[in-house]
C-alpha positions as CSV (number, residue, x, y, z in Angstrom):
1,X,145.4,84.3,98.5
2,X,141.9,84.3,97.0
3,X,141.3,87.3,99.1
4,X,143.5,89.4,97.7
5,X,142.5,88.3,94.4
6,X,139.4,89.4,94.9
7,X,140.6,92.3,96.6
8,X,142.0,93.3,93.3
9,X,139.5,92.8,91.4
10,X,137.1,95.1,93.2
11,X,139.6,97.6,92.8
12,X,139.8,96.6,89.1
13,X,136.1,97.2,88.6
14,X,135.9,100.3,91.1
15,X,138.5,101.7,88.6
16,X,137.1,101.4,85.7
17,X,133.7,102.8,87.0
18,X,135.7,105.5,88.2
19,X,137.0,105.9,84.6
20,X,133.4,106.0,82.8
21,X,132.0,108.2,85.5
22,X,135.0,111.0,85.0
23,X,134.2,110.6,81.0
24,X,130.5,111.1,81.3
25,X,130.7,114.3,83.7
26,X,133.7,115.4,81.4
27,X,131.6,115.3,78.3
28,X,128.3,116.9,80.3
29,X,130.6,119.7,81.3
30,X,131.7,120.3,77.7
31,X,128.1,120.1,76.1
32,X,127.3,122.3,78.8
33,X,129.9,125.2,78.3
34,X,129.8,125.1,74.5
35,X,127.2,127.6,74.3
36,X,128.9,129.9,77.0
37,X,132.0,129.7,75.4
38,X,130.3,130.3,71.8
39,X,128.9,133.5,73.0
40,X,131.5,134.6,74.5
41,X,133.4,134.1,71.2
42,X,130.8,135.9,69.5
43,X,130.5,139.2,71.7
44,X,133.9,139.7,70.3
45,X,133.6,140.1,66.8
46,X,132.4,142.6,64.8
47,X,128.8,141.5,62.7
48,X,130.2,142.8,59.6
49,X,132.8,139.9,59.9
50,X,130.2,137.5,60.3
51,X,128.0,138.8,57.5
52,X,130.9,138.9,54.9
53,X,132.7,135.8,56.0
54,X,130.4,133.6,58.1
55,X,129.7,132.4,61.3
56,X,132.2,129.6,61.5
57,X,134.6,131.5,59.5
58,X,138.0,132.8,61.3
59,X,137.5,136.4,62.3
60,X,139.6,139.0,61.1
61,X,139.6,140.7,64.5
62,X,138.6,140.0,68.1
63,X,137.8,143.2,70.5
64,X,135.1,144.1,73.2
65,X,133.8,147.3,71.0
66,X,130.4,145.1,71.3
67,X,130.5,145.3,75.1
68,X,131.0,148.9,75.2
69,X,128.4,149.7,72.4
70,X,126.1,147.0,74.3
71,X,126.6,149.4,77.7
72,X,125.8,152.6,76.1
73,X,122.9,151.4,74.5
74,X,121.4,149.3,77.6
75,X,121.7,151.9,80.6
76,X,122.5,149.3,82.5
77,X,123.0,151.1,85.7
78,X,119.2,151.7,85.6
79,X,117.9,148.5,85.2
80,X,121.0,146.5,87.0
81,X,119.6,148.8,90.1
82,X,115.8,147.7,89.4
83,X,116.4,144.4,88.9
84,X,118.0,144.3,92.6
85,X,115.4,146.7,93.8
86,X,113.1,143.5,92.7
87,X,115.6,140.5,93.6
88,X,117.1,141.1,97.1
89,X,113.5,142.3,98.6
90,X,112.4,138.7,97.1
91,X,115.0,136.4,98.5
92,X,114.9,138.0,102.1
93,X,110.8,137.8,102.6
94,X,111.0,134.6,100.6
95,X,113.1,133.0,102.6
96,X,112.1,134.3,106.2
97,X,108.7,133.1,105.2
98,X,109.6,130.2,103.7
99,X,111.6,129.2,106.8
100,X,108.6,130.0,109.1
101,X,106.4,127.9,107.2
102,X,109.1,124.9,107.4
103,X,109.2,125.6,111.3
104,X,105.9,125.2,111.6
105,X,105.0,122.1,109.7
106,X,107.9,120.3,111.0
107,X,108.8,121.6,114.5
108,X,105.0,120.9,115.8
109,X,102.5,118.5,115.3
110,X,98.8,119.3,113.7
111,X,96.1,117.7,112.1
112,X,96.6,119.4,108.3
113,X,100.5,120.2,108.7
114,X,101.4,117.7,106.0
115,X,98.8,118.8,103.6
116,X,99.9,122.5,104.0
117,X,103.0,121.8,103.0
118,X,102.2,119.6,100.3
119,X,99.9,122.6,98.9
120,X,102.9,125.0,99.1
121,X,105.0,122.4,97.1
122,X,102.2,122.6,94.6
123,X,102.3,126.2,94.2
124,X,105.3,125.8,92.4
125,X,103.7,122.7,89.8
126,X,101.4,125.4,88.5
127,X,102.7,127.5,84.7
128,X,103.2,130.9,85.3
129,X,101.0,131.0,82.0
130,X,98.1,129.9,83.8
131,X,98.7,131.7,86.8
132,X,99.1,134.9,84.4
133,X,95.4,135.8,83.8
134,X,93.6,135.5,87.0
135,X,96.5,137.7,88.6
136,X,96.5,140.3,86.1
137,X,92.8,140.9,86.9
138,X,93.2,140.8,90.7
139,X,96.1,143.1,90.7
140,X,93.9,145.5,88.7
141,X,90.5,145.2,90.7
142,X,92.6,145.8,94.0
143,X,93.9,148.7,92.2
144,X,90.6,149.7,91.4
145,X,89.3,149.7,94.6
146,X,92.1,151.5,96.2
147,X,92.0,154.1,93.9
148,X,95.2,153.4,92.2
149,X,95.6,151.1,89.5
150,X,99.0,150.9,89.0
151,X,99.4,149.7,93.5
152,X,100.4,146.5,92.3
153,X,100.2,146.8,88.5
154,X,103.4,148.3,86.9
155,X,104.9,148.2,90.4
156,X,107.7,147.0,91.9
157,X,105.7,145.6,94.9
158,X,103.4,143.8,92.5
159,X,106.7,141.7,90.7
160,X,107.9,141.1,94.5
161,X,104.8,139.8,95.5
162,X,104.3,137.5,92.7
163,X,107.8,136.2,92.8
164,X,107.7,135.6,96.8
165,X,104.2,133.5,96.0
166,X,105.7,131.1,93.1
167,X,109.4,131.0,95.2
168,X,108.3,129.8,98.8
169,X,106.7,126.3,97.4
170,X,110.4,125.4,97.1
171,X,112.0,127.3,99.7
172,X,110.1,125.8,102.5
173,X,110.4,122.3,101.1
174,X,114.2,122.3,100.7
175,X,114.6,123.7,104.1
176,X,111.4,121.7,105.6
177,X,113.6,118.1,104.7
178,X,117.0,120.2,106.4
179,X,115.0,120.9,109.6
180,X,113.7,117.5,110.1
181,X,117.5,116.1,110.1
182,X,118.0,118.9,113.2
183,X,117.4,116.5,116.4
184,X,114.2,117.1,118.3
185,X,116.3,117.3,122.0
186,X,116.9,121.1,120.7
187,X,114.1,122.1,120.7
188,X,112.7,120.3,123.6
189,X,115.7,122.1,125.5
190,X,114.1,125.1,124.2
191,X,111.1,124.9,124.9
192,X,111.9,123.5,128.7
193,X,114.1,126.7,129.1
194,X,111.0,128.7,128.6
195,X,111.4,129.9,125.0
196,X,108.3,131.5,123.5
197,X,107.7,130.3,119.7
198,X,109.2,132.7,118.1
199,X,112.2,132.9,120.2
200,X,112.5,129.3,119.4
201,X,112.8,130.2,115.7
202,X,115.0,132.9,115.6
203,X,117.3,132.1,118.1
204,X,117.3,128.6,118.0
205,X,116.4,127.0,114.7
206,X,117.2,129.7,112.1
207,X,120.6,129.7,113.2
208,X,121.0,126.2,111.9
209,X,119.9,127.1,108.6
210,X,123.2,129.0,107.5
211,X,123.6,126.2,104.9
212,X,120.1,125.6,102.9
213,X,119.7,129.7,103.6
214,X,123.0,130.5,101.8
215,X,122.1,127.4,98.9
216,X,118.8,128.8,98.1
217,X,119.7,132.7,98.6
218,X,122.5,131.9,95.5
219,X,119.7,130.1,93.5
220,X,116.4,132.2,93.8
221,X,118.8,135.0,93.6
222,X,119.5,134.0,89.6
223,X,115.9,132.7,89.0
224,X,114.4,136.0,89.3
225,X,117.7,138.3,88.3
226,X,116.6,136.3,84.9
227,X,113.4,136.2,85.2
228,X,111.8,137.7,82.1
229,X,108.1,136.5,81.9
230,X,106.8,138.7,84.9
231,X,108.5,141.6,83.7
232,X,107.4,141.9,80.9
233,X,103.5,141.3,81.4
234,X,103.1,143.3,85.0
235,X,105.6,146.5,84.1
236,X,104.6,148.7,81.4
237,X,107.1,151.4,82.2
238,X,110.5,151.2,80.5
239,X,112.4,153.1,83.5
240,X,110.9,150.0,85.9
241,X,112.1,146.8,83.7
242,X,115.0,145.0,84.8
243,X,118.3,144.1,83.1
244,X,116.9,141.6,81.3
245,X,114.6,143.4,79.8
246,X,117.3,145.6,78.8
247,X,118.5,143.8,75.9
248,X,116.0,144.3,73.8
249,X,117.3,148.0,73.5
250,X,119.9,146.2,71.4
251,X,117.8,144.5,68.9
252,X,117.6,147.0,65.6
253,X,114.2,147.9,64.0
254,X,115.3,145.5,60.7
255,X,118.3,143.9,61.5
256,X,119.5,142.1,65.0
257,X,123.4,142.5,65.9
258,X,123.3,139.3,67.6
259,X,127.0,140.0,68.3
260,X,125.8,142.4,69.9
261,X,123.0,141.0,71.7
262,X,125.7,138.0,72.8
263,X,127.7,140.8,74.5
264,X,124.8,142.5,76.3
265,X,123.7,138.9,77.5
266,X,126.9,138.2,79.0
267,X,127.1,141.9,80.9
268,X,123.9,140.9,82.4
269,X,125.2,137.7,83.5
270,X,128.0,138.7,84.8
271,X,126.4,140.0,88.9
272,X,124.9,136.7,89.2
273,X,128.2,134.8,88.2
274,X,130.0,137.3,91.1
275,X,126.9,136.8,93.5
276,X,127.9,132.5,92.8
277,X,131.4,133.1,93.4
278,X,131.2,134.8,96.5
279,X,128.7,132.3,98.2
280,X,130.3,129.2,96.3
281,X,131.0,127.8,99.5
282,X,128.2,127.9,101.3
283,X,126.4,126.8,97.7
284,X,127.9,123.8,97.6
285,X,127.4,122.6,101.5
286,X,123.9,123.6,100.8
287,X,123.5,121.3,98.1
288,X,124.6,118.6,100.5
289,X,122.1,119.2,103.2
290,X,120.6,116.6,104.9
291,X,123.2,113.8,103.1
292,X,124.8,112.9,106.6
293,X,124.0,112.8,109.7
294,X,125.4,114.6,112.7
């Protein structure tokens, strides 16, 4: 009898930390969509009906004129295509370099394998802001000495190159812990079978990575689709800047429609909230990687 009682008590208590758990990520989710959903609300009405009648008045009309002013005025075609000219180059060398970097430090054994890896994790510790100046200055002396300044400056290979550097820190420490949960018997098998090294990765290893390779693919994907800082200091041309760059075409010499800025932000958001959707699966078992075993 006292086992049951007890029994129901742990129930009791599991239920009620159920309860408080569902609460607190119901009230995190709401905190965290009140801006979307405010901005969303905003795109669709007109900034005369917020200068006459307020912000948190009741507008008079709702419509998406702001969405098709914000596309006529952004050219988004132009820099939707440049800022996946710079994004899918990035994610594909970042993360076949990344991945080689994990194989190695984890796969075989050296003297300095743990510090390399702990100085690619680093990379990624460092600001941007004080990565900024010494950069600037090499990407203009190699230009320089090539006879071509703008090589790497006001380039699209110079963005890709910077965002491949700052990116693989993390890419080959997410996918460094996954590969040390993949048992060693592989690739001894491999390796017994005759296998050279980099038949061992591509055939035998990478294949295993579907899951952190799809996870990070959807993140790095919308860290540098919205990256803004790079762009803006190491492309000078207009016709080169990507999307988000674009919405400052909608800011007005005096006066900011922010109506209107709220609608272009959201028509740049919108590949990266397809790009999620379509890999939501393999997101999510991504995220898990490594949490069980077998």
């Amino acid at each position: 009898m006292s086992g049951i009682v007890q029994d129901k008590k742990y129930r009791d208590r599991q239920k009620r930390k159920d309860f408080f758990i569902t609460v607190f990520i119901a009230i995190f989710a709401f905190v965290w969509m009140v801006p979307l959903l405010w901005t969303f609300w905003t795109s669709l009405r007109p900034y005369s009906d917020v200068i006459q009648n307020g912000v948190f008045s009741k507008p008079s009309t709702l419509n998406f004129q702001n969405y098709i002013t914000a596309y006529d005025r952004m050219d988004i075609w132009e820099y939707l295509t440049n800022s996946f000219i710079v994004a899918i180059p990035t994610v594909i060398l970042t993360l076949f370099f990344g991945s080689l970097m994990a194989f190695v430090v984890t796969r075989y054994s050296f003297k300095f394998n743990l510090y390399l890896l702990l100085l690619f994790t680093a990379g990624n510790l460092l600001p941007v802001q004080l990565v900024y100046a010494p950069l600037f200055k090499m990407y203009i002396w190699i230009g320089d000495l090539v006879g071509n300044r703008n090589l790497l400056y006001d380039s699209f290979t110079g963005l890709i190159l910077v965002h491949v550097a700052l990116q693989m820190g993390f890419a080959t420490f997410v996918m460094s812990s996954y590969m040390k949960t993949i048992p060693k018997e592989i690739s001894e098998s491999a390796l017994l079978d005759g296998a050279s090294v980099f038949r061992h990765y591509w055939n035998v290893i990478l294949p295993l990575l579907r899951p952190p390779l799809a996870a990070l693919s959807v993140l790095m994907t919308t860290w540098i689709y919205n990256e803004f800082f790079w762009a803006i200091v190491l492309i000078k041309s207009d016709n080169k800047r990507p999307i988000t760059s674009a919405l400052g075409r909608l800011q007005g010499e005096f006066v900011t429609d922010f109506n209107l800025l709220a609608a272009g932000a959201i028509m740049a958001a919108l590949p990266t909230l397809l790009i999620f959707f379509i890999l939501k699966r393999q997101f999510v078992s991504g995220l898990t990687l490594g949490s069980t075993k077998g």
